[in-house]
C-alpha positions in Angstrom: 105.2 85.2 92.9 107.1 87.1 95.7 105.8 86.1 99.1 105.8 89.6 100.0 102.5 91.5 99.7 103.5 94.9 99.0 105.1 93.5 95.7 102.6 91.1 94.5 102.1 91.2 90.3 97.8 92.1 90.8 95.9 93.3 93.6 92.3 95.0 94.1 93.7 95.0 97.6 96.0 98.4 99.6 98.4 97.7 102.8 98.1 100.4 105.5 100.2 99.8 108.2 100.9 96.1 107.4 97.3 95.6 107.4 95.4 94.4 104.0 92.7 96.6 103.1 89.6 95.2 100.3 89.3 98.2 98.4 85.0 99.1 97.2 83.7 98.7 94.3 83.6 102.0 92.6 80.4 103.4 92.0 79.0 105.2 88.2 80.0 108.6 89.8 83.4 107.7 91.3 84.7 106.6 88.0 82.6 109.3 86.2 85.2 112.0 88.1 88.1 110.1 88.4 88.6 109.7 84.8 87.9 113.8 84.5 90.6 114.2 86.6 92.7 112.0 84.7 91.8 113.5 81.7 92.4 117.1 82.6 95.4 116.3 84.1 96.6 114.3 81.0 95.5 117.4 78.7 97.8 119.7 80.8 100.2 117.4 81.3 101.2 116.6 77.6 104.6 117.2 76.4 105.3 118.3 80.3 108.3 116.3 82.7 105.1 115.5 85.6 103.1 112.0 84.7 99.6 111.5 85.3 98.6 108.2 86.3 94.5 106.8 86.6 93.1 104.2 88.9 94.7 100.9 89.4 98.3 102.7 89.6 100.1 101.2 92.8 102.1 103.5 94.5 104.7 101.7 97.2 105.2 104.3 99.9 107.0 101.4 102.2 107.1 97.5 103.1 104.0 98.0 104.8 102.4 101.0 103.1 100.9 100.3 99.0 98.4 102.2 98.0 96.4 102.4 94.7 95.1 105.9 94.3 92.1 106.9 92.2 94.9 109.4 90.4 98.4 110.6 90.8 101.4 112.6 89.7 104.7 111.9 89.9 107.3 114.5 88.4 110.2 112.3 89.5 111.1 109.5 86.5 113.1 108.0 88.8 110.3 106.9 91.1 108.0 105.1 88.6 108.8 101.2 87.8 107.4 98.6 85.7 105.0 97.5 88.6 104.4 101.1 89.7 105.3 103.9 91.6 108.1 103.6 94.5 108.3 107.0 96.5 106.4 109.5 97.2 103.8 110.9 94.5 103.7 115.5 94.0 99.5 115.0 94.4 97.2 112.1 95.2 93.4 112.2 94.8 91.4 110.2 96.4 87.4 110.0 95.5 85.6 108.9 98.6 83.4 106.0 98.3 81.2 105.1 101.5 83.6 102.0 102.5 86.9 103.9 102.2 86.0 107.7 103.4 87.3 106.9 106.6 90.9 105.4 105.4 91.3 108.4 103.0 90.9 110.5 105.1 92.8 109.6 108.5 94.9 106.7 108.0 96.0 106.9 104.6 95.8 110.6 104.5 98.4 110.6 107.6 100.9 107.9 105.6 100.7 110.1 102.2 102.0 113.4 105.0 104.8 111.3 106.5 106.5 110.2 103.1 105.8 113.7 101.7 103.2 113.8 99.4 103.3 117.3 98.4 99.3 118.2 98.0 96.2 115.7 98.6 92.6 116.0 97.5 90.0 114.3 98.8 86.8 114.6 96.8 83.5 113.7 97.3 81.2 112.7 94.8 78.1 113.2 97.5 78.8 116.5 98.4 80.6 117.7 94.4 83.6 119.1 96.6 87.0 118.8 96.9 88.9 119.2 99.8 92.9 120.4 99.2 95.9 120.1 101.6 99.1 120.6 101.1 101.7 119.9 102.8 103.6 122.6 105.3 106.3 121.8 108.0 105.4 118.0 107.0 102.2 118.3 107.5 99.1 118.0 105.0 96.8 121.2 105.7 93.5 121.9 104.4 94.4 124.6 102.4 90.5 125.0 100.8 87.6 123.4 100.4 85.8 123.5 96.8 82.2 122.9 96.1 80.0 122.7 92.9 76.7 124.4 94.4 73.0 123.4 92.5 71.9 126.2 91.1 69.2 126.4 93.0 71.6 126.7 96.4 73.4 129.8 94.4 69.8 131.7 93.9 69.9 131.7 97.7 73.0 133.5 98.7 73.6 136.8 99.0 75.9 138.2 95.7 78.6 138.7 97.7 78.2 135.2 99.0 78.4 134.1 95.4 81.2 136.2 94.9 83.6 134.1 97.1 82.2 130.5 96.2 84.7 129.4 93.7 84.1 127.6 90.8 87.7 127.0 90.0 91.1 126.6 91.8 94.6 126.2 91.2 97.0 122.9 91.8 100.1 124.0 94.2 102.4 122.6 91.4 101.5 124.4 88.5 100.9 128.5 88.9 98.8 128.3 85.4 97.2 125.5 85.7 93.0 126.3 86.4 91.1 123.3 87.1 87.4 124.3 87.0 85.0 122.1 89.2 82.3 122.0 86.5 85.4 120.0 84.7 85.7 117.7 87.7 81.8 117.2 88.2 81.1 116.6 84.6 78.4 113.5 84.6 78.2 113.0 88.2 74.8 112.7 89.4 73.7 114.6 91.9 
């Protein structure tokens, strides 16, 4: 085995900044919506040049920098191995779990910007949102924030509050692709 750790043959573990990072036991609901988004991205994604790629995917970002996002695409061939992904990934979604919400979103948040990662969501199973940025001027940017409201929250707003609450939204990558959050949420407790 190589004595380096960002290339090491099985891992549970990420490196940020050189540091090694235990990553949490995922919970019923993470792995509830991380395989919807897998599998609505592989439905749309069938036949196309982009691959989708699940949990336990490394990505290797730098010597000091893998990661092992709960889903990915990469639309560059060139950048996937036989032990992962070296380079930069088109989206990374990351579904926060109570030991990691502070890693997604600052530290590895600000590694995915500065090796380009072109849109990042973070999404949380608590709250049944998703938070998008993409990236402008090198910089990941909440473009939007998405949430699933209880029905019982939507009998309480006005209609034209209802009006702008979406219940679907677009990935930056694809003009025609509609993700709906009902898709996303599907099974996830509240």
């Amino acid at each position: 085995m190589n004595g380096n750790l960002a290339y090491q043959d099985a891992f549970r573990e990420e490196l940020i900044n050189g540091e090694l990072v235990a990553m949490s036991p995922a919970a019923t609901n993470h792995n509830r919506i991380a395989r919807n988004i897998s599998r609505i991205f592989g439905n749309y994604l069938l036949w196309k040049d982009c691959e989708p790629f699940g949990d336990g995917e490394a990505v290797f970002l730098s010597e000091e920098d893998r990661f092992i996002p709960d889903f990915m695409v990469v639309c560059d061939a060139e950048k996937i191995k036989w032990n992962g992904v070296h380079g930069a990934p088109d989206l990374v979604v990351e579904v926060l779990s109570p030991g990691t919400a502070k890693n997604d979103r600052g530290r590895k948040k600000d590694v995915y910007e500065k090796y380009g990662v072109r849109e990042y969501w973070i999404v949380s199973p608590s709250e049944k949102a998703v938070e998008q940025y993409l990236l402008e001027n090198k910089k990941l940017v909440l473009h939007a924030v998405y949430t699933l409201h209880p029905d019982y929250v939507l009998a309480d707003m006005t209609p034209q509050e209802r009006a702008e609450t979406a219940a679907e939204f677009t990935c930056s990558l694809y003009e025609d692709f509609v993700i709906r959050l009902e898709d996303i949420f599907y099974r996830a407790a509240g």
